[in-house]
C-alpha positions as CSV (number, residue, x, y, z in Angstrom):
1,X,29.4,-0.3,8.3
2,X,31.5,2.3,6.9
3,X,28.5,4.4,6.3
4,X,27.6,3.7,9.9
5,X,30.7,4.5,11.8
6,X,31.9,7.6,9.0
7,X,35.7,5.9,9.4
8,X,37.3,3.2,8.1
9,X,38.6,2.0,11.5
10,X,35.9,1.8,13.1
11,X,34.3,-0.4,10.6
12,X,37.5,-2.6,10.4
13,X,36.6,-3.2,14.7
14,X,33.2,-3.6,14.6
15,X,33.5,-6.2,11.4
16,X,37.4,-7.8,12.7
17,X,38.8,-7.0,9.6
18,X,41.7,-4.5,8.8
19,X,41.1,-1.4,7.0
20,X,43.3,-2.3,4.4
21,X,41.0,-5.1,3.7
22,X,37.7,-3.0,3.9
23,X,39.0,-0.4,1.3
24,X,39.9,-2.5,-1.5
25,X,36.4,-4.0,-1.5
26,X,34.9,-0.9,-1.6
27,X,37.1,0.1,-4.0
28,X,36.0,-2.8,-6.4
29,X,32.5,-2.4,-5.4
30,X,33.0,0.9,-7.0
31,X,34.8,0.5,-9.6
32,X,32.2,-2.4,-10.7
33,X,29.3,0.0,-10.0
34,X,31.4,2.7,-11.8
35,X,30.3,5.4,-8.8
36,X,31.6,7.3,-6.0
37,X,30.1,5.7,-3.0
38,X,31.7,7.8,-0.3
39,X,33.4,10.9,0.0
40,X,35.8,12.6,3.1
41,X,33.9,15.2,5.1
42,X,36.8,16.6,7.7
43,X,38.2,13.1,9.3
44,X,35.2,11.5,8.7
45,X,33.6,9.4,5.8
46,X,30.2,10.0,4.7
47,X,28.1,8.8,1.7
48,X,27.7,10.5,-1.5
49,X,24.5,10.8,-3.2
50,X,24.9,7.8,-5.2
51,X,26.0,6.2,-2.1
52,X,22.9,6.8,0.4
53,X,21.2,5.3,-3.0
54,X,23.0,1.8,-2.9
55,X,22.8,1.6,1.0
56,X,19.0,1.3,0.7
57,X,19.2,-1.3,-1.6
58,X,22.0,-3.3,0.2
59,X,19.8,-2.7,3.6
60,X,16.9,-4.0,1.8
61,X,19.0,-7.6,0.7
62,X,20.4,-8.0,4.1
63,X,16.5,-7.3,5.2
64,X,15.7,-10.7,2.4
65,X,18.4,-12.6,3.6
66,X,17.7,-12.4,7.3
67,X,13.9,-13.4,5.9
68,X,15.4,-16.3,4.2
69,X,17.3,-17.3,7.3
70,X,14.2,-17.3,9.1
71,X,12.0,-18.9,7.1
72,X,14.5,-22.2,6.6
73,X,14.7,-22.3,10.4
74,X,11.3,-21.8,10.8
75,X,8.9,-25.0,9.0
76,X,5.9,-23.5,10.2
77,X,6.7,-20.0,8.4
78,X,8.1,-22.0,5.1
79,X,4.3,-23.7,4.7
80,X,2.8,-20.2,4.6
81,X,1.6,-18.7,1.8
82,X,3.0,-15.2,1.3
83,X,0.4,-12.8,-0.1
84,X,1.7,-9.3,-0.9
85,X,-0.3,-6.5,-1.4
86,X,-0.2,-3.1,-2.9
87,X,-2.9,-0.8,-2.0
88,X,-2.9,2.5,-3.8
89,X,-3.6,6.1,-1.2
90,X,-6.8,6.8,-3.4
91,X,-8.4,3.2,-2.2
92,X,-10.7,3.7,0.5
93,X,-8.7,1.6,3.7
94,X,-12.7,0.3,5.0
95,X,-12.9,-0.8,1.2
96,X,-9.2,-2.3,1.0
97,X,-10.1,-4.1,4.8
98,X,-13.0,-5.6,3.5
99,X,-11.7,-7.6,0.8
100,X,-8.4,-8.9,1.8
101,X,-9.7,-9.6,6.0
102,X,-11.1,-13.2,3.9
103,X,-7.7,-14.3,2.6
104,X,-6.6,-14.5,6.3
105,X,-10.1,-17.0,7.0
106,X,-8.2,-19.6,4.4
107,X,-7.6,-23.1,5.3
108,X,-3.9,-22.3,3.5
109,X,-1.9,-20.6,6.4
110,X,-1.3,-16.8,4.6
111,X,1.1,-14.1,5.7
112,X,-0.2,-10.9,5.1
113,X,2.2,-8.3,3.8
114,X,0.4,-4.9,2.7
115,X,2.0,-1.8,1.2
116,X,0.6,1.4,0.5
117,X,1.5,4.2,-2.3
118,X,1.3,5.7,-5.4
119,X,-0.1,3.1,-8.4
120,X,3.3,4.1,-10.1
121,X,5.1,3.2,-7.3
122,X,3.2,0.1,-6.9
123,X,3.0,-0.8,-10.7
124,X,7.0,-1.1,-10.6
125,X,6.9,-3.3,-7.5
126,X,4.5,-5.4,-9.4
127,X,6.3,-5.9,-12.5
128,X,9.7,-6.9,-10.4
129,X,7.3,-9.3,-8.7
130,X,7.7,-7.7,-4.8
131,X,3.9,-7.9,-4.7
132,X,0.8,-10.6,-5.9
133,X,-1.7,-7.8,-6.5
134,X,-2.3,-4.2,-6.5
135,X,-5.8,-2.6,-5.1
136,X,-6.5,0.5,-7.1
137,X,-9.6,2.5,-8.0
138,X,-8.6,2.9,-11.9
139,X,-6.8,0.5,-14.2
140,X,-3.6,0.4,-15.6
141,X,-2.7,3.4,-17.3
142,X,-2.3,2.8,-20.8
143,X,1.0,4.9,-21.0
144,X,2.8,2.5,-18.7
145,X,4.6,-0.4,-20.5
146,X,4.2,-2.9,-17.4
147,X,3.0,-5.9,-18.2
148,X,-0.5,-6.7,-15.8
149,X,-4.1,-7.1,-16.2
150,X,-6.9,-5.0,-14.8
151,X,-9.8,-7.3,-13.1
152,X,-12.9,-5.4,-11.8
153,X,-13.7,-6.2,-8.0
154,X,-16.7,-3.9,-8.1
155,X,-18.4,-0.4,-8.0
156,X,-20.4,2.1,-5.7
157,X,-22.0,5.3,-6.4
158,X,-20.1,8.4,-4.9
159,X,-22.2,9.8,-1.6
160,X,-21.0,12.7,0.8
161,X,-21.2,13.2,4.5
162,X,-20.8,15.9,6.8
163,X,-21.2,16.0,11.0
164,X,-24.2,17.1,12.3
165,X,-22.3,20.4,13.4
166,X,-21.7,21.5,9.8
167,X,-25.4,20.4,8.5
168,X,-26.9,22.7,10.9
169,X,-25.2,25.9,9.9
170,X,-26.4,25.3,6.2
171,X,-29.2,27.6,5.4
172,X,-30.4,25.6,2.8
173,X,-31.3,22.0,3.5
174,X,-31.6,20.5,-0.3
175,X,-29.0,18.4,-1.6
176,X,-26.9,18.7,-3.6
177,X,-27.9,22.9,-3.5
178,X,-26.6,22.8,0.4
179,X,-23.1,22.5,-1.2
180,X,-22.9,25.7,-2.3
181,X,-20.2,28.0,-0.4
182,X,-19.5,25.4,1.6
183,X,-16.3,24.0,3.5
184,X,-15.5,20.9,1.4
185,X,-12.3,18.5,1.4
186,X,-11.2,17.4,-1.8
187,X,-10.0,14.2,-2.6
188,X,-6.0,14.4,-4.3
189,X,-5.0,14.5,-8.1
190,X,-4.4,10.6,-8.1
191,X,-7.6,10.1,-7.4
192,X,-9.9,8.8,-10.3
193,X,-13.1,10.5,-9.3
194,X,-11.3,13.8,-8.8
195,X,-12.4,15.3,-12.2
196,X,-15.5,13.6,-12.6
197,X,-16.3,15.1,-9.0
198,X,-15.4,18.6,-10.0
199,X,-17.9,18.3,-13.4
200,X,-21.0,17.3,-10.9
201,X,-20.4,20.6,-8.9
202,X,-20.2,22.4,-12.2
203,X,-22.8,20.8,-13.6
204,X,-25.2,21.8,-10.9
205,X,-23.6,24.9,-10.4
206,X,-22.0,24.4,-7.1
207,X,-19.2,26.0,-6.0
208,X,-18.1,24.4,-2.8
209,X,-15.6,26.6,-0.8
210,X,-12.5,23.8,-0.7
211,X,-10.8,24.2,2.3
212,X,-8.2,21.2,1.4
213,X,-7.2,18.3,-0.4
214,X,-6.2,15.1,0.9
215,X,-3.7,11.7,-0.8
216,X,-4.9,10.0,1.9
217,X,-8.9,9.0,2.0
218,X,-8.6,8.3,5.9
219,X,-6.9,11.5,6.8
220,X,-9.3,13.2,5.0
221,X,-12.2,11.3,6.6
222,X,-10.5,12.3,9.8
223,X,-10.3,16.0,9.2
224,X,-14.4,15.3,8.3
225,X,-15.0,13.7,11.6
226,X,-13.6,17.4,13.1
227,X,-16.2,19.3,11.1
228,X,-13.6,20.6,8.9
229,X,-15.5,20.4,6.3
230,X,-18.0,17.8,3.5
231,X,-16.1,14.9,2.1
232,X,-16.8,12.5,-0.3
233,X,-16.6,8.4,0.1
234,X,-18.0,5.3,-1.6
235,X,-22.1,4.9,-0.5
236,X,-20.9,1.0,-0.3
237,X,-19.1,1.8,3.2
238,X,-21.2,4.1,4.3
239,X,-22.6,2.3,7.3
240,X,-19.1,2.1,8.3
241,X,-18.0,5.4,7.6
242,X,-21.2,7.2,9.5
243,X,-20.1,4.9,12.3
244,X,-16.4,5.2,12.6
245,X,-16.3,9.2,11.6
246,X,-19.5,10.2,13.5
247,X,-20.8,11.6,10.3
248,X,-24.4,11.4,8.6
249,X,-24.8,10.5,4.8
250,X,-26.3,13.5,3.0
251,X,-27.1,12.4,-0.4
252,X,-25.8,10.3,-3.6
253,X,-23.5,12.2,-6.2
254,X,-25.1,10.7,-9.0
255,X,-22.9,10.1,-12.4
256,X,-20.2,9.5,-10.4
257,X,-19.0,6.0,-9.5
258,X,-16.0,4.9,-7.6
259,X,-14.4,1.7,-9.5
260,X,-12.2,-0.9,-7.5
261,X,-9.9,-3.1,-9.5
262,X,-7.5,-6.1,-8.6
263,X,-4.2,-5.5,-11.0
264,X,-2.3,-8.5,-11.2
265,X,0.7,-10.0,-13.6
266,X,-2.0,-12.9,-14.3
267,X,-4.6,-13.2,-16.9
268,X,-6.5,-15.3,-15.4
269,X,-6.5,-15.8,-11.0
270,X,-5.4,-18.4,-9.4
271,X,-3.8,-17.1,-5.8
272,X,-6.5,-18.4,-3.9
273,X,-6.4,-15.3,-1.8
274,X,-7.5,-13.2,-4.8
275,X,-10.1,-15.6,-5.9
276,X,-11.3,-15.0,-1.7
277,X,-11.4,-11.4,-2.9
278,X,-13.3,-11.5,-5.8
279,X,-15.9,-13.8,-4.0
280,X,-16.2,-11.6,-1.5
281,X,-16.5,-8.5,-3.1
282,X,-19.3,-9.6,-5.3
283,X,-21.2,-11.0,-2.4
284,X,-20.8,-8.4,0.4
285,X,-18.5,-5.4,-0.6
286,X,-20.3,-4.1,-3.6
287,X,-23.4,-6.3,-3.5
């Protein structure tokens, strides 16, 4: 609250307490904490570095103890099954839809909780045990002490697609050779077909003109949709993706396949929502 209203006083009115008693629990919160949580800016209080730090954390266990709260008034909510998610920005969003939309279909009541970033980011939540599973196109990097095992949902050849508006400037109508010095959009560095991607253009001596690079598969589907240039996408979606993006398939980049895997802190599943997953994935997603 201190943080909130930059004074002391005002924090003592807001939360009926004097400011006598407001500073010395601050003070031991940081002496205990051994840093400076606040520092005086004019007549006002604001947060140190150190201190903007520790308010997301605190904001984030008043966030789980409102949740608690909730859910102990709530029997409804307390018979759910929570399933939390991490989907990695280099998984395809048609891809990720596809194989969690069955864990909702259970007869268990589920509450979905999804959360998208980095596999780093996502690896860390997993091994503090914030999320159940973690949707990534690559497995656990071996240079990562975080203890989890890599399960294979499935994989699709690599196709590319392009608007109608861009396929009929090309003068040459072969694939892969109508590539060549043409707008393309690159998929980011995280991405685990990046490299082999750039080998098939070398390999067939290709050299698209990229025009930009995208962490996010959707954003870059979207700059696709505005004939900003080819893009690359799993040919297991691509009924939805010619659909959704108003696109047409050109061809198959063959040698390169795009890998889905399930990382989890289990050997062996047992969430039911994840077994939901792996069943559908076999028989639908990447049949």
């Amino acid at each position: 609250m201190v943080a909130k209203t930059g004074s002391m006083a005002k924090a003592a009115k807001q939360l009926n307490l004097t400011p006598q008693s407001i500073s010395g629990q601050l003070g031991e919160l940081e002496s205990s904490l051994k840093l400076k949580l606040l520092s005086r800016a004019g007549r006002n209080l604001e947060l140190t570095e150190s201190g903007t730090r520790i308010l997301r954390y605190a904001d984030e266990i008043f966030s789980i103890g409102e949740e608690l709260l909730a859910a102990v008034k709530d029997q409804q909510q307390t018979k759910s099954l929570a399933f939390r998610v991490g989907i990695a920005d280099s998984v395809s969003k048609s891809i990720a839809y596809r194989l969690i939309a069955p864990a909702l279909k259970l007869s268990v009541p589920m509450r979905l909780v999804c959360r998208e970033g980095q596999l780093s980011e996502l690896l860390a939540d997993l091994a503090v045990h914030r999320l159940d599973l973690i949707i990534a196109d690559r497995p656990v990097p071996s240079n990562l002490s975080v203890r989890s095992y890599s399960h294979l949902l499935g994989q699709s050849p690599l196709a590319v697609f392009g608007t109608r508006a861009l396929i009929d400037k090309l003068t040459v109508k072969t694939f892969p050779t109508m590539l060549d010095r043409a707008p393309f959009l690159l998929p980011g560095e995280d991405f685990a077909v990046r490299v082999a991607l750039n080998q098939w253009f070398a390999r067939h001596a290709i050299r698209p003109l990229i025009v930009g690079e995208f962490d996010d598969s959707a954003l870059m589907k979207a700059f696709g949709q505005a004939s900003a240039g080819f893009f690359a996408a799993p040919s297991a979606i691509a009924k939805d993706v010619c659909e959704q993006y108003r696109v047409q398939q050109l061809g198959i980049v063959d040698s390169v396949t795009v890998h889905v895997f399930a990382i989890s802190t289990e050997r062996r599943i047992k969430h039911p929502a994840v077994l939901a997953m792996e069943s559908v994935a076999r028989s639908d997603v990447f049949l």
